[in-house]
mmCIF file of the N, C-alpha and C atoms, coordinates in Angstrom:
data_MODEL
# 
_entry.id   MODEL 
# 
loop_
_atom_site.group_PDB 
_atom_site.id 
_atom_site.type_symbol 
_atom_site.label_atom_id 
_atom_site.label_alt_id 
_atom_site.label_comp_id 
_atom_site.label_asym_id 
_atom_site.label_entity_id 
_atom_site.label_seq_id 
_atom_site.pdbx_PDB_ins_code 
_atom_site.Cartn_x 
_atom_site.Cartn_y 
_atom_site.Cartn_z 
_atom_site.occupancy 
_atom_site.B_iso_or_equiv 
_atom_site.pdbx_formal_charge 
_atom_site.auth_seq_id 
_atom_site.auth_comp_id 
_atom_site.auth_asym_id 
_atom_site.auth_atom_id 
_atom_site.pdbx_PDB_model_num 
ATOM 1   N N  . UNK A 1 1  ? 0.851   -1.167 0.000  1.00 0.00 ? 1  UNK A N  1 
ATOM 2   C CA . UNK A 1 1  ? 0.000   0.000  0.000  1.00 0.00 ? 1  UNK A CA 1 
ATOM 3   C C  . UNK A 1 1  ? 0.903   1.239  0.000  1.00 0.00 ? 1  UNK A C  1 
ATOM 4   N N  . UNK A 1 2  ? 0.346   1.999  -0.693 1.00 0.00 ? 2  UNK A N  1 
ATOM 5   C CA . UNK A 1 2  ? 1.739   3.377  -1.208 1.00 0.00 ? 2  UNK A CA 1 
ATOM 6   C C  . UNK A 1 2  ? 1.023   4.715  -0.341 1.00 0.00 ? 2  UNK A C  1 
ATOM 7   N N  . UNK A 1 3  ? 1.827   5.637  0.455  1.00 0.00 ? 3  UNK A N  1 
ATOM 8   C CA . UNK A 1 3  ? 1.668   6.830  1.052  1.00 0.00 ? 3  UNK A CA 1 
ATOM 9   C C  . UNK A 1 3  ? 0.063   7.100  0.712  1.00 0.00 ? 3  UNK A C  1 
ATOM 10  N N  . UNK A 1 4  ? -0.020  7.586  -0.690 1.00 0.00 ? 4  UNK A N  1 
ATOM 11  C CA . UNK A 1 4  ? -1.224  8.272  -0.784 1.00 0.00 ? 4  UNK A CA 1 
ATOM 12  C C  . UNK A 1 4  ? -2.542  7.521  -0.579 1.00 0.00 ? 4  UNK A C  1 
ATOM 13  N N  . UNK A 1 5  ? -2.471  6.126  -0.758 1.00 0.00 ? 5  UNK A N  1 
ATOM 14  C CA . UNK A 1 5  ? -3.673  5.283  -0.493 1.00 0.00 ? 5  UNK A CA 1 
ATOM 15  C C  . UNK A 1 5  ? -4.042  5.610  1.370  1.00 0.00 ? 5  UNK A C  1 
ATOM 16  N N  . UNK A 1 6  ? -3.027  5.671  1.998  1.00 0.00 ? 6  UNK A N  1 
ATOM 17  C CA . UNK A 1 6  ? -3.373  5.602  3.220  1.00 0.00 ? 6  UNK A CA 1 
ATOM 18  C C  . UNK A 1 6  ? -3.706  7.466  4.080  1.00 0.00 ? 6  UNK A C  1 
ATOM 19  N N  . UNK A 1 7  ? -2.922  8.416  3.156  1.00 0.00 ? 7  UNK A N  1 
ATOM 20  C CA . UNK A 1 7  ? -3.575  9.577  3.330  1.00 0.00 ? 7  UNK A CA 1 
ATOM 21  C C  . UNK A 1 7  ? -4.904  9.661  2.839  1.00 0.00 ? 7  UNK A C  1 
ATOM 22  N N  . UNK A 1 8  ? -5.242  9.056  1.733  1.00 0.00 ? 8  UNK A N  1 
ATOM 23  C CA . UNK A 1 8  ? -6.358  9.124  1.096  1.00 0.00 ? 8  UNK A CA 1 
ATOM 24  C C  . UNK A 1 8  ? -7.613  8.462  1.924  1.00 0.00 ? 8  UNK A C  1 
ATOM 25  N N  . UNK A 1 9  ? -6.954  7.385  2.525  1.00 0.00 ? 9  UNK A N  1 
ATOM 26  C CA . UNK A 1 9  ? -8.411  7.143  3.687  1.00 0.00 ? 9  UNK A CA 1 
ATOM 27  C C  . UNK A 1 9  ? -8.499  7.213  5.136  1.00 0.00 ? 9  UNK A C  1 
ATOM 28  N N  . UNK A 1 10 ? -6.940  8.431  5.382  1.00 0.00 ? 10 UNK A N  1 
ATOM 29  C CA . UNK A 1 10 ? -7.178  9.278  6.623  1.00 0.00 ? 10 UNK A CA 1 
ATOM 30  C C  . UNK A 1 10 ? -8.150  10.411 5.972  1.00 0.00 ? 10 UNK A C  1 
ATOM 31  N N  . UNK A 1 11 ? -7.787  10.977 5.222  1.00 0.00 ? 11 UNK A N  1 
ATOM 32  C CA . UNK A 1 11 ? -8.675  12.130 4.468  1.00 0.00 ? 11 UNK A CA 1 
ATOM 33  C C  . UNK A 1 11 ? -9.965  11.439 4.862  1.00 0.00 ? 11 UNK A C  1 
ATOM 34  N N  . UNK A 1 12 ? -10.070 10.201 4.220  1.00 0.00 ? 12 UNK A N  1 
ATOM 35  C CA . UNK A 1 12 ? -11.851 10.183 4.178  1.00 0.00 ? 12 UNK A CA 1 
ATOM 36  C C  . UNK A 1 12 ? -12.823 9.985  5.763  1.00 0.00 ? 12 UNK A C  1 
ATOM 37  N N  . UNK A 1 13 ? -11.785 9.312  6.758  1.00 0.00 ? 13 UNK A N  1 
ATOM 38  C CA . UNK A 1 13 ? -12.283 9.224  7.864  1.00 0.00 ? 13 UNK A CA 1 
ATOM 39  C C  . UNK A 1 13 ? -12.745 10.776 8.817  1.00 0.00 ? 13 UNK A C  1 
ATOM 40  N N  . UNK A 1 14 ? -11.513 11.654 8.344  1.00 0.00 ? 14 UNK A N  1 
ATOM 41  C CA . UNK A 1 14 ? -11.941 13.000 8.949  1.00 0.00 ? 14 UNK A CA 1 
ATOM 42  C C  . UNK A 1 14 ? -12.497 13.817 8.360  1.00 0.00 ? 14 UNK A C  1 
ATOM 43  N N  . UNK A 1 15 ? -12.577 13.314 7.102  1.00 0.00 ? 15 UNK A N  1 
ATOM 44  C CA . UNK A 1 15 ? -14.174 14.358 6.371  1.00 0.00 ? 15 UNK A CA 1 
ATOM 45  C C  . UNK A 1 15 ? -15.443 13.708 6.643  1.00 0.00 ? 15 UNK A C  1 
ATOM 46  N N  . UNK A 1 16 ? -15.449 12.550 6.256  1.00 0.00 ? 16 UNK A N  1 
ATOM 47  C CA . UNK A 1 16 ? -17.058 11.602 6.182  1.00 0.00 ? 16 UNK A CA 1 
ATOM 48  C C  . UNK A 1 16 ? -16.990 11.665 7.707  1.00 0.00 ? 16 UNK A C  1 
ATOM 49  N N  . UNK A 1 17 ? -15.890 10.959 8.516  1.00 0.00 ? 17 UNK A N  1 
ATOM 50  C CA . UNK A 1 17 ? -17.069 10.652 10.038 1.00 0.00 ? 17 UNK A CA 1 
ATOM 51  C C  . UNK A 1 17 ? -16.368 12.020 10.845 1.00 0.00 ? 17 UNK A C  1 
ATOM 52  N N  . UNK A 1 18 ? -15.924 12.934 10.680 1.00 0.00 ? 18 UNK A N  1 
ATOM 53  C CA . UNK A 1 18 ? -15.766 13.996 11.286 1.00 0.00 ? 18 UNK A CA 1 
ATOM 54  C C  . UNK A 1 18 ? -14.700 14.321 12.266 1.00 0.00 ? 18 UNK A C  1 
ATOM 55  N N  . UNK A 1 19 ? -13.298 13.224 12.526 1.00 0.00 ? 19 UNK A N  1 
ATOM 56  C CA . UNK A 1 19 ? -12.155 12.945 13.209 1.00 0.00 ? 19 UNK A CA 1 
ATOM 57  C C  . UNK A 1 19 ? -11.571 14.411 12.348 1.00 0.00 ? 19 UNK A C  1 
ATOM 58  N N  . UNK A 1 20 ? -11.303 14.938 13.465 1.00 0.00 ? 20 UNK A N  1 
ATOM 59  C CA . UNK A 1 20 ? -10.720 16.463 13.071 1.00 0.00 ? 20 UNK A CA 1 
ATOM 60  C C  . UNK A 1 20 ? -9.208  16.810 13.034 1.00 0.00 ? 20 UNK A C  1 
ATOM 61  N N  . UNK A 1 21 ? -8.540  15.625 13.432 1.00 0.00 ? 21 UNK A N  1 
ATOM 62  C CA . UNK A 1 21 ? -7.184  15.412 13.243 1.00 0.00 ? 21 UNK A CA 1 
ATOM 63  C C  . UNK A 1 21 ? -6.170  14.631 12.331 1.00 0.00 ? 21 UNK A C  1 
ATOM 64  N N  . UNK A 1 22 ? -5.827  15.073 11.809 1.00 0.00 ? 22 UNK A N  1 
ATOM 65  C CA . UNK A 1 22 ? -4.698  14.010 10.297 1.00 0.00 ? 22 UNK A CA 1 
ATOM 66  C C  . UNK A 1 22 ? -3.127  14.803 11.094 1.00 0.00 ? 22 UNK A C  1 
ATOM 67  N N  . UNK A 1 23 ? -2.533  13.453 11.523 1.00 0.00 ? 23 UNK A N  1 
ATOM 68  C CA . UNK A 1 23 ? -1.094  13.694 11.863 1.00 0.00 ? 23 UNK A CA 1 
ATOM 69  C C  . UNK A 1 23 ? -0.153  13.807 10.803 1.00 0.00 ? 23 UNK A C  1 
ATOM 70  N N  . UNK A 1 24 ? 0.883   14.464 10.717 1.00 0.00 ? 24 UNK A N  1 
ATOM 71  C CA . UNK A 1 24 ? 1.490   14.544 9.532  1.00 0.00 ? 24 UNK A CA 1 
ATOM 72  C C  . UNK A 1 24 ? 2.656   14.608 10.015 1.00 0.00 ? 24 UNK A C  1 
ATOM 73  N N  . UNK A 1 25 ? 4.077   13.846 9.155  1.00 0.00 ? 25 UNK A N  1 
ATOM 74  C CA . UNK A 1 25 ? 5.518   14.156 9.826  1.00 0.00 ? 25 UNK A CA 1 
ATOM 75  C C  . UNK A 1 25 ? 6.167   15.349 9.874  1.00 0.00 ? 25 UNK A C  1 
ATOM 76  N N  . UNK A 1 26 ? 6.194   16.105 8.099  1.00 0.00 ? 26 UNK A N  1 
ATOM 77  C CA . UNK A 1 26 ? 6.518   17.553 8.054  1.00 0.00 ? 26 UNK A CA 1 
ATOM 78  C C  . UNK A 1 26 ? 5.521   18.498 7.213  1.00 0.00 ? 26 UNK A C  1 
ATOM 79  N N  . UNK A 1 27 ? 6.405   19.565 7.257  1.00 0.00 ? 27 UNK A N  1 
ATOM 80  C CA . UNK A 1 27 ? 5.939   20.138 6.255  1.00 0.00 ? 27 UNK A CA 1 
ATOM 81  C C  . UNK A 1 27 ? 5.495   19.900 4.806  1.00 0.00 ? 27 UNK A C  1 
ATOM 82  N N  . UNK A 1 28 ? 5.968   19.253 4.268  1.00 0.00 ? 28 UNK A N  1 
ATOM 83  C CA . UNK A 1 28 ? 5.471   18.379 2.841  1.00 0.00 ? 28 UNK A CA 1 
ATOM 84  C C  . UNK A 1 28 ? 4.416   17.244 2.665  1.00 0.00 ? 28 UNK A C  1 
ATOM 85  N N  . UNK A 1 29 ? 4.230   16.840 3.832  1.00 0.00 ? 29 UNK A N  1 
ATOM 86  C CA . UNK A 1 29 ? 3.273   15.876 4.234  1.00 0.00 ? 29 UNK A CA 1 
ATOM 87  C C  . UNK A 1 29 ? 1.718   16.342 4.525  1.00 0.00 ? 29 UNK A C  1 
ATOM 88  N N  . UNK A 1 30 ? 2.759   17.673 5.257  1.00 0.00 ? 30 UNK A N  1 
ATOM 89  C CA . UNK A 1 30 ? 1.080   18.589 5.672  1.00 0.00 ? 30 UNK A CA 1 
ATOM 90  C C  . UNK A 1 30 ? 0.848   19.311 4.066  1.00 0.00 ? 30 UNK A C  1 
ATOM 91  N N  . UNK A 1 31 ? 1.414   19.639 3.273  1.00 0.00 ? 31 UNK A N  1 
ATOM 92  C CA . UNK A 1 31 ? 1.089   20.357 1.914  1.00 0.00 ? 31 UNK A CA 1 
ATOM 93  C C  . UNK A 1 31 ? 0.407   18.998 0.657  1.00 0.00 ? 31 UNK A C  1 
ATOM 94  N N  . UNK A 1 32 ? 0.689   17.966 1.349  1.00 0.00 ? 32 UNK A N  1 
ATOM 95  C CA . UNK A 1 32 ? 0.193   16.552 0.292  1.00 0.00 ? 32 UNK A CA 1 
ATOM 96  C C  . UNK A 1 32 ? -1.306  16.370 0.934  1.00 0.00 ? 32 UNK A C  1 
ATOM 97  N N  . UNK A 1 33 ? -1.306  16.179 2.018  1.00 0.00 ? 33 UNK A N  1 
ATOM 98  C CA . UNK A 1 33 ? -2.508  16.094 2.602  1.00 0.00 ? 33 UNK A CA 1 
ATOM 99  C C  . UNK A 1 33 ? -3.864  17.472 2.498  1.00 0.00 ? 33 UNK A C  1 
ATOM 100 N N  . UNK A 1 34 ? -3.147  18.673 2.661  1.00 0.00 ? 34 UNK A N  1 
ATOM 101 C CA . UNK A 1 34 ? -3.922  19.679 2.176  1.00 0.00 ? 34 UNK A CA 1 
ATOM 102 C C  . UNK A 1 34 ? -4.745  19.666 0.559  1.00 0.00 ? 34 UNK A C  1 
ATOM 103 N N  . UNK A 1 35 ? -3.470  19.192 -0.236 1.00 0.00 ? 35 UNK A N  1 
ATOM 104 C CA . UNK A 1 35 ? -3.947  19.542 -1.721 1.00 0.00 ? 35 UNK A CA 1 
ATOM 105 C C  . UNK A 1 35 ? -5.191  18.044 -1.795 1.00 0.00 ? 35 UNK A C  1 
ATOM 106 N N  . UNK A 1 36 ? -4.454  16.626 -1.277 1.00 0.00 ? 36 UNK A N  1 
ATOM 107 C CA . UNK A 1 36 ? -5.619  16.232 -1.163 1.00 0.00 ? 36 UNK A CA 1 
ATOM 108 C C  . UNK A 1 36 ? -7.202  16.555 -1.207 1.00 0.00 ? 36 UNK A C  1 
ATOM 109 N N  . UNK A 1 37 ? -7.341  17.163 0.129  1.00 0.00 ? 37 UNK A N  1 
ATOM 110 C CA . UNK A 1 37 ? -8.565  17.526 0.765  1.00 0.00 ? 37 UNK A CA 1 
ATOM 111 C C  . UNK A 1 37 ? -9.382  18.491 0.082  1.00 0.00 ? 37 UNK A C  1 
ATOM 112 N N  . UNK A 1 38 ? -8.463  19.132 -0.055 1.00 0.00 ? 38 UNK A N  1 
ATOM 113 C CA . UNK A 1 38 ? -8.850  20.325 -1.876 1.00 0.00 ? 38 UNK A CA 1 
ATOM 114 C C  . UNK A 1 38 ? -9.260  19.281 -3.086 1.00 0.00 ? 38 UNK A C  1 
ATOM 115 N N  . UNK A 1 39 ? -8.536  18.557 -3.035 1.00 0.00 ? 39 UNK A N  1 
ATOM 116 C CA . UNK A 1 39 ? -8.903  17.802 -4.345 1.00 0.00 ? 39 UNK A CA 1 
ATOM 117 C C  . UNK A 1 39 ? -10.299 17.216 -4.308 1.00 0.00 ? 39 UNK A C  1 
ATOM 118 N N  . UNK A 1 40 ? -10.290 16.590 -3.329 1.00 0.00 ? 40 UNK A N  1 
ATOM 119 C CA . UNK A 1 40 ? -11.664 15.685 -3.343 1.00 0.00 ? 40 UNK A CA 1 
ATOM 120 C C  . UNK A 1 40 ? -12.906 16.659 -2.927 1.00 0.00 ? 40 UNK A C  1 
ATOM 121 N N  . UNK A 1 41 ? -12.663 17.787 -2.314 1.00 0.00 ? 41 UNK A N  1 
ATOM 122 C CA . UNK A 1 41 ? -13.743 18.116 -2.314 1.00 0.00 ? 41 UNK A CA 1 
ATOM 123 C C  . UNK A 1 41 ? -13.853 19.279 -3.096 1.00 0.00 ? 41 UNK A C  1 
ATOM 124 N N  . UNK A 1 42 ? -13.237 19.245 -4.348 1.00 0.00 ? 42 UNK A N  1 
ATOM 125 C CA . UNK A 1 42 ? -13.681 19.914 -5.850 1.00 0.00 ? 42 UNK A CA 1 
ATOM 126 C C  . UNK A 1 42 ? -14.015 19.177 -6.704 1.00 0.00 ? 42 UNK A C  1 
ATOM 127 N N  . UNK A 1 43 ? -13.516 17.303 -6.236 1.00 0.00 ? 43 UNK A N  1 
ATOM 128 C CA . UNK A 1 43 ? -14.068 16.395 -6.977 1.00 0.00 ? 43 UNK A CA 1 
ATOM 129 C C  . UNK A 1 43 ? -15.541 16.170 -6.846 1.00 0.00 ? 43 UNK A C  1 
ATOM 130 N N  . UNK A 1 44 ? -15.945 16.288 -5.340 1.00 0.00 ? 44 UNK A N  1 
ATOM 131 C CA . UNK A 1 44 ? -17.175 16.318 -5.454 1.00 0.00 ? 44 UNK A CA 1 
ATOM 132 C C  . UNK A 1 44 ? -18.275 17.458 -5.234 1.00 0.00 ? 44 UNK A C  1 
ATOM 133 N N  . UNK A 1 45 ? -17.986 18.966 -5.918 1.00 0.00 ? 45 UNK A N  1 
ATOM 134 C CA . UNK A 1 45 ? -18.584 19.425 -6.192 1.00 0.00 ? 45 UNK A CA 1 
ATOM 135 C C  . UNK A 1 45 ? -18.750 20.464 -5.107 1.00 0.00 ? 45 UNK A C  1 
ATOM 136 N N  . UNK A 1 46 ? -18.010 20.726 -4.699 1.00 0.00 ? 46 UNK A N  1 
ATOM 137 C CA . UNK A 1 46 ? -17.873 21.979 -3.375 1.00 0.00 ? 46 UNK A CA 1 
ATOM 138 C C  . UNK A 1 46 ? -16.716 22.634 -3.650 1.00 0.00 ? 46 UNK A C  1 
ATOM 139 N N  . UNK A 1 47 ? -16.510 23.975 -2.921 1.00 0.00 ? 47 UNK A N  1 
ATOM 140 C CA . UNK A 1 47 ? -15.229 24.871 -3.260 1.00 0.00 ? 47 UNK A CA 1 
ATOM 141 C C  . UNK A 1 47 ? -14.723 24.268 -1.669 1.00 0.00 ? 47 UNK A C  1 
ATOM 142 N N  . UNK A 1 48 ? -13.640 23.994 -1.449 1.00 0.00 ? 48 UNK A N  1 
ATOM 143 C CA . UNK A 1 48 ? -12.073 24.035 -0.873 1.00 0.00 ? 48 UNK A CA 1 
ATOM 144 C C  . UNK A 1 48 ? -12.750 25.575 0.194  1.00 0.00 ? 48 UNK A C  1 
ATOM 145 N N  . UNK A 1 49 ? -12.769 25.331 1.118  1.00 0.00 ? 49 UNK A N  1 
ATOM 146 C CA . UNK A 1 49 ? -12.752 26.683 2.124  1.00 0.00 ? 49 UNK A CA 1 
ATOM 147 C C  . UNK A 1 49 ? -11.890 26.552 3.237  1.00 0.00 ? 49 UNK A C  1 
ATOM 148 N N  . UNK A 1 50 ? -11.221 28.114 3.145  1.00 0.00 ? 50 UNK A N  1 
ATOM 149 C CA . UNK A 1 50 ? -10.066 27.907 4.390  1.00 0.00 ? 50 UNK A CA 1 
ATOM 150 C C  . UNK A 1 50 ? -10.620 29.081 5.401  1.00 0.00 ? 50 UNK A C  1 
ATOM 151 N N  . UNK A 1 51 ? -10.033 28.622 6.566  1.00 0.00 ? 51 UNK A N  1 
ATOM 152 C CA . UNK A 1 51 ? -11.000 29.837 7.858  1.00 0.00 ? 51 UNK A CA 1 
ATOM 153 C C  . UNK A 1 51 ? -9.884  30.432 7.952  1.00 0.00 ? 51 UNK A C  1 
ATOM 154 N N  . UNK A 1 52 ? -9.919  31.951 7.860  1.00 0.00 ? 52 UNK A N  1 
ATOM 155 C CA . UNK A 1 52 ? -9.092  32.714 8.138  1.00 0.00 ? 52 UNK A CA 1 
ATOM 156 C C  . UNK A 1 52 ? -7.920  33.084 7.138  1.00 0.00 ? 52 UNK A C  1 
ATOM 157 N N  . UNK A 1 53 ? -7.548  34.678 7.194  1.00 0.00 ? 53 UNK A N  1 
ATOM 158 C CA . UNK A 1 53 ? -6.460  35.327 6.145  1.00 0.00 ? 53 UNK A CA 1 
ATOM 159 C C  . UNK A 1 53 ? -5.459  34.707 6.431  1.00 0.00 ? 53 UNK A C  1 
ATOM 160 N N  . UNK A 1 54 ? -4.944  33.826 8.062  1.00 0.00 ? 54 UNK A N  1 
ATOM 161 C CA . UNK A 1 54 ? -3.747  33.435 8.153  1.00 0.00 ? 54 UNK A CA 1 
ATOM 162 C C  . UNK A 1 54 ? -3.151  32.164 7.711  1.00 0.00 ? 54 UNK A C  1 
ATOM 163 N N  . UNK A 1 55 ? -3.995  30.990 7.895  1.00 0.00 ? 55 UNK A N  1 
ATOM 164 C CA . UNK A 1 55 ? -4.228  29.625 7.380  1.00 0.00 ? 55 UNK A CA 1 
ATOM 165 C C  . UNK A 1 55 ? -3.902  30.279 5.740  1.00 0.00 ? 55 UNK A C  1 
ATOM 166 N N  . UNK A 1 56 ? -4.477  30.773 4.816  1.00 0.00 ? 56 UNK A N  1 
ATOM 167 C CA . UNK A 1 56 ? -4.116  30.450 3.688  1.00 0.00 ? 56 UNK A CA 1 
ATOM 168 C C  . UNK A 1 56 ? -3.345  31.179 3.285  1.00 0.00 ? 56 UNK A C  1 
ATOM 169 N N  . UNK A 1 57 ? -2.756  32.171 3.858  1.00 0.00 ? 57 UNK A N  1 
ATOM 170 C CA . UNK A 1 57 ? -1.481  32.448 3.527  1.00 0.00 ? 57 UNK A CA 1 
ATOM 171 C C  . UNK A 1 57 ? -0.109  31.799 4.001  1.00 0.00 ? 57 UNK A C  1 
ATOM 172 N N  . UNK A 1 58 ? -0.204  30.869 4.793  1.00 0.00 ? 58 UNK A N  1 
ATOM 173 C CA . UNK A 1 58 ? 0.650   29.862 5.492  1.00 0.00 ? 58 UNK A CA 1 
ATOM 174 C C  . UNK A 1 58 ? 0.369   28.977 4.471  1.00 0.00 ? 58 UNK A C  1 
ATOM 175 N N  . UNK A 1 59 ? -0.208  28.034 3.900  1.00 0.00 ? 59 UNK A N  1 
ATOM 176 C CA . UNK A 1 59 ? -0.539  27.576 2.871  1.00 0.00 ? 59 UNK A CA 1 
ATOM 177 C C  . UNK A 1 59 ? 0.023   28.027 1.407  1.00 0.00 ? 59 UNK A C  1 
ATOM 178 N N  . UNK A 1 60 ? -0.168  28.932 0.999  1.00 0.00 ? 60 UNK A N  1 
ATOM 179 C CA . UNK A 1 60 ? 0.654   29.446 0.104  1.00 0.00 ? 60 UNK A CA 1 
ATOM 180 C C  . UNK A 1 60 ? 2.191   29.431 0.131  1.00 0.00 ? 60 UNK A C  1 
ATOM 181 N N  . UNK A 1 61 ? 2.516   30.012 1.143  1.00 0.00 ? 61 UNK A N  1 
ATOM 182 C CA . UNK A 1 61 ? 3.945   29.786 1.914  1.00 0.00 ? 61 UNK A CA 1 
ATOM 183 C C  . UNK A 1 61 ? 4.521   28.135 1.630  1.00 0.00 ? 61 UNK A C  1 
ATOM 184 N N  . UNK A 1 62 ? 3.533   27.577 2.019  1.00 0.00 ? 62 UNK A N  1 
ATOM 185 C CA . UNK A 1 62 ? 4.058   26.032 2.085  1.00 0.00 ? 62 UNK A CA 1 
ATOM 186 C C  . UNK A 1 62 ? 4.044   25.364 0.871  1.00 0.00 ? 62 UNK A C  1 
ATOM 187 N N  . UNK A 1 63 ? 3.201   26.100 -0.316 1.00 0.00 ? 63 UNK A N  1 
ATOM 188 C CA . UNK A 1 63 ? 3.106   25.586 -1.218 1.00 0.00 ? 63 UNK A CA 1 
ATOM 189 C C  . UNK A 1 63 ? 3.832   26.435 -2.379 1.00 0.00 ? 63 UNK A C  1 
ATOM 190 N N  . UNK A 1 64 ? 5.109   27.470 -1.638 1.00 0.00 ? 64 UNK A N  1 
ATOM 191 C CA . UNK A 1 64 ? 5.529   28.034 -3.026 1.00 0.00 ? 64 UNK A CA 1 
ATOM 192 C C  . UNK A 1 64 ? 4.616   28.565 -3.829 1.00 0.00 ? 64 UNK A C  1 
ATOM 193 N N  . UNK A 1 65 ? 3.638   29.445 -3.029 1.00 0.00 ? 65 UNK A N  1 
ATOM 194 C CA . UNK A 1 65 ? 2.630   30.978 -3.937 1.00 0.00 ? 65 UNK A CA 1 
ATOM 195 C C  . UNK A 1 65 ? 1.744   30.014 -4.829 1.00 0.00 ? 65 UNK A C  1 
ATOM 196 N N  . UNK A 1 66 ? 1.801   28.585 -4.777 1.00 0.00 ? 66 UNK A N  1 
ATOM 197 C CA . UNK A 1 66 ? 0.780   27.755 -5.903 1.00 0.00 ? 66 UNK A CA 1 
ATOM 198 C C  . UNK A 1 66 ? -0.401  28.107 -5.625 1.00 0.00 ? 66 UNK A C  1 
ATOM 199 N N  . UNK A 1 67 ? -1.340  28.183 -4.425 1.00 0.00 ? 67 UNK A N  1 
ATOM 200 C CA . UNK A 1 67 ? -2.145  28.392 -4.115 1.00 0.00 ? 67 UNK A CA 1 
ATOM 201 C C  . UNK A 1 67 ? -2.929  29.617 -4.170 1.00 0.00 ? 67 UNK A C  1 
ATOM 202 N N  . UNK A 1 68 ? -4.179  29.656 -4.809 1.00 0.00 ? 68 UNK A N  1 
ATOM 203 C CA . UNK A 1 68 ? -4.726  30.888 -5.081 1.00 0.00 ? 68 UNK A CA 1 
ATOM 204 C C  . UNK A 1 68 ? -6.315  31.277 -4.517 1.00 0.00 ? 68 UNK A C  1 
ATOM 205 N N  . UNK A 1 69 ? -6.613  30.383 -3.118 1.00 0.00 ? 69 UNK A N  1 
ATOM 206 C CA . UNK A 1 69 ? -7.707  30.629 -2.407 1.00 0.00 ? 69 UNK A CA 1 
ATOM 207 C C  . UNK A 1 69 ? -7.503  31.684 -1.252 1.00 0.00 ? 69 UNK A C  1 
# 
């Protein structure tokens, strides 16, 4: 089983049943897991929302300015 299969169904446990925590080792782990969570929930038809001016500019930061929410 490869990294993303198993982020992919931490992702789904703390979106579907509502576990509000995904541990992550670093910084790159926390930016794989973010774009994730973005991903799937533009896959299914919702916009990606971040709380607060500071979160997504830390985000950006982490993602090298990629980010444009």
């Amino acid at each position: 089983m490869n990294a993303g299969s198993i982020r992919g169904a931490m992702i789904s446990v703390a979106v579907d049943y509502g576990v509000p925590i995904i541990p992550t080792e670093d910084r790159n782990e926390t930016v794989a897991v973010i774009a994730l969570l973005a991903h799937r929930e533009m896959r299914e038809g919702r916009e990606p929302k971040l709380h607060g001016h500071k979160i997504a500019q830390r985000i950006r930061e982490l993602m090298g300015g990629d980010y444009k929410g």
